[in-house]
C-alpha positions in Angstrom: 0.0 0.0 0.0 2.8 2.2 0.3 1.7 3.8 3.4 5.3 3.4 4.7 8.5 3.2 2.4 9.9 0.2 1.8 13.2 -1.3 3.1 13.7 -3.7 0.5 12.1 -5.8 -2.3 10.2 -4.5 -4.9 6.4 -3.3 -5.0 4.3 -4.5 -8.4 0.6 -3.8 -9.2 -0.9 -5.1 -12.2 2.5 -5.5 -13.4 3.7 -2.2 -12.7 6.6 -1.6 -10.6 5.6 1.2 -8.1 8.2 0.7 -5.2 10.0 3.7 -6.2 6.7 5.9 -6.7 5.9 9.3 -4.7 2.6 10.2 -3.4 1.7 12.0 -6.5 1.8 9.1 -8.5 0.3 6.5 -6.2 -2.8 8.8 -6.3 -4.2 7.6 -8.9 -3.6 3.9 -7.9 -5.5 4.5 -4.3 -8.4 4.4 -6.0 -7.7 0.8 -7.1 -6.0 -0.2 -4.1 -8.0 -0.1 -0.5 -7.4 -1.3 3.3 -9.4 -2.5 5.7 -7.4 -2.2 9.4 -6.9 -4.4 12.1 -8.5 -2.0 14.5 -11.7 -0.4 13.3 -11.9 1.8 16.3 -9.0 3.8 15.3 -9.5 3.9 11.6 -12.2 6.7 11.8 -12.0 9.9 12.5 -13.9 10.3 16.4 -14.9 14.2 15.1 -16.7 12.9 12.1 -19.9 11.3 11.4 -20.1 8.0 9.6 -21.7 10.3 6.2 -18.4 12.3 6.0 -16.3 9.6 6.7 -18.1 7.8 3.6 -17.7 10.8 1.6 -14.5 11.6 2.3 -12.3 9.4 -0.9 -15.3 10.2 -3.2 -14.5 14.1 -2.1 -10.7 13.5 -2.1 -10.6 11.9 -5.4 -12.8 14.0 -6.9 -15.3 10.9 -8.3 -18.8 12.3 -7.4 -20.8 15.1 -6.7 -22.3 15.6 -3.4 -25.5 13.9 -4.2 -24.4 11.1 -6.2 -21.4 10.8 -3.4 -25.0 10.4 -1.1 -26.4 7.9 -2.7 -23.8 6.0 -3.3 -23.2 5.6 0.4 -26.9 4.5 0.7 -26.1 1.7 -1.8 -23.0 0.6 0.4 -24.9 1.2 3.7 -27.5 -1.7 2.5 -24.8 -3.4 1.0 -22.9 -4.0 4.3 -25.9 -4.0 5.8 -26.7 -1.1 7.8 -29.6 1.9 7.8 -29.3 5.0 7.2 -29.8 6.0 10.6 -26.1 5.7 11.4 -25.0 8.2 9.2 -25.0 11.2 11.5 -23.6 9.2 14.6 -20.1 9.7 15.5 -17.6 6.4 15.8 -18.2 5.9 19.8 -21.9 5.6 19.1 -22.0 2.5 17.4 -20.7 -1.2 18.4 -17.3 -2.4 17.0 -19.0 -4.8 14.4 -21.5 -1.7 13.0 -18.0 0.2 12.8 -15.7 -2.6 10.6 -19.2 -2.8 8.4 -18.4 1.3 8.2 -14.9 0.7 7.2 -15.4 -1.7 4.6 -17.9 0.5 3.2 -15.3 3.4 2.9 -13.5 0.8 1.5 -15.6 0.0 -0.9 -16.7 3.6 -2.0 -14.0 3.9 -5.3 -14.6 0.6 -6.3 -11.1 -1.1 -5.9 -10.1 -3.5 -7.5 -7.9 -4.6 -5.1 -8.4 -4.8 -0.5 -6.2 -5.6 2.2 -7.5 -6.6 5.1 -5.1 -6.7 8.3 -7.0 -9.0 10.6 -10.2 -7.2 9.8 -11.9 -9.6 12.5 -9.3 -9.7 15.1 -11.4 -7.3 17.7 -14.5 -8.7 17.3 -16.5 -11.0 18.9 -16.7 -14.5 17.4 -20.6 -14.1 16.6 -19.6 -10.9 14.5 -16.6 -12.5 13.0 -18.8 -15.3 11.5 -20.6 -11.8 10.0 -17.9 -9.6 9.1 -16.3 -12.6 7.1 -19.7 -13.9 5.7 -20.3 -10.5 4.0 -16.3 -10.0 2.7 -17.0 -13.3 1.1 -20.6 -11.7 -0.5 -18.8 -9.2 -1.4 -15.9 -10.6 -3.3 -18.0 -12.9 -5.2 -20.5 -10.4 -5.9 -17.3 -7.3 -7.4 -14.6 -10.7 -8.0 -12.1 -8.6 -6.4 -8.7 -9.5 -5.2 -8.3 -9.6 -1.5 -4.7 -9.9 0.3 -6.0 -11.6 3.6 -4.0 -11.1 6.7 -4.3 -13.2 9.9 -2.5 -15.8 12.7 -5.8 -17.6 12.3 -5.7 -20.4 9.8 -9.2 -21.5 9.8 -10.1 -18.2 8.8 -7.0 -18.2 6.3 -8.9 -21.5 5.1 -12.1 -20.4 5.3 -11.8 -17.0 2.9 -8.6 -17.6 0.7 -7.7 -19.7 -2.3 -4.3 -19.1 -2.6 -1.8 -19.2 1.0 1.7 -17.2 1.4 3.4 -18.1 4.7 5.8 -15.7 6.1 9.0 -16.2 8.5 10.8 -12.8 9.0 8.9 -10.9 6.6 10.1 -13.3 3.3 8.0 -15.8 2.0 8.9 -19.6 2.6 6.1 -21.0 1.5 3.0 -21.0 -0.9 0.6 -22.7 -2.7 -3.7 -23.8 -2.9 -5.0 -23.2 0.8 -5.9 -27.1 0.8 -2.9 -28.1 0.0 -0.3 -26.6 1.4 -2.7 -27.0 4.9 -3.1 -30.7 4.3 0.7 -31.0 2.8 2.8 -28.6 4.0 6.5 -28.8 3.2 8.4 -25.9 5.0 9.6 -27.0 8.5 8.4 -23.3 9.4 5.2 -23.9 8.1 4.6 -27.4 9.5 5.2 -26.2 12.9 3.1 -23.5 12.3 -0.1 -25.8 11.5 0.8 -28.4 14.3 1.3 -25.4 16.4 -2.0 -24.0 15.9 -3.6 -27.5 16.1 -2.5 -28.0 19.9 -3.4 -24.7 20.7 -7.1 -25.3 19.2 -7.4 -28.3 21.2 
């Protein structure tokens, strides 16, 4: 995402090699390229209501005027599954899983192509995680867009990807189909990763 500079390695979207890019030119690419944060509590603004946070990267971006910027938060309010009654309440008047259903909405709002999501259920309860992850999987088959799903928990790793990259010190040592390399795994890393996780689920 480019949010901080790199230290190493090289960066490519779509093919193109943006490592060494400056804000100016990831502009553009931010409308393709969205996040979804580990902690939805601190990814809003507490000054703002949930309408202005929505508007804010159609504003920003310059993609739609103030009514059609309005409506198109209505769509994304139903389509995450909330009224519009919680568009002028501020972030401390809602519950954490009405919140991460805010940010993936602001997420959604330029129609990425492309969503991180940095253990987008990690601070919920487990009856709104079972939610939260029902509706990114809605919504990824409903836009087919390309998530980059990060978590410690591998049934949720299993549950929501296709493809699995296991890291060790921030380089991949492994990857492959989710099935497979759970079922098969061939790193010593990775095995005791999944034997580790195993014991601690039992």
């Amino acid at each position: 995402m480019k949010l901080l500079p790199p230290e190493g390695g090289s960066i490519y979207f779509n093919g193109e090699d943006i490592t060494g890019y400056d804000m100016k030119q990831m502009r553009p690419l931010r409308r393709q390229m969205q996040m979804i944060f580990q902690h939805p509590d601190s990814a809003l603004n507490p000054r703002r209501t949930m309408l202005d946070s929505l508007l804010e990267p159609m504003v920003l971006h310059r993609t739609h005027s103030r009514e059609e910027g309005e409506a198109r938060v209505l769509d994304l309010l139903e389509l995450v599954g909330l009224g519009s009654d919680v568009l002028y309440r501020y972030p401390h008047q809602l519950s954490g899983g009405q919140i991460q259903r805010i940010v993936i909405a602001r997420a959604l709002t330029l129609d990425p192509s492309f969503l991180v999501l940095d253990e987008p259920t990690s601070m919920l309860d487990v009856s709104v995680q079972a939610q939260v992850i029902e509706l990114l999987q809605h919504i990824q088959q409903q836009r087919q867009m390309t998530y980059l799903y990060i978590s410690h928990d591998l049934d949720l790793v299993r549950c929501i990807g296709q493809r699995i990259a296991v890291m060790r010190h921030g380089r991949i040592v492994e990857s492959g189909h989710v099935d497979q390399l759970m079922e098969e795994p061939k790193h010593p890393y990775t095995q005791q990763l999944i034997e580790t996780f195993r014991a601690f689920q039992h």
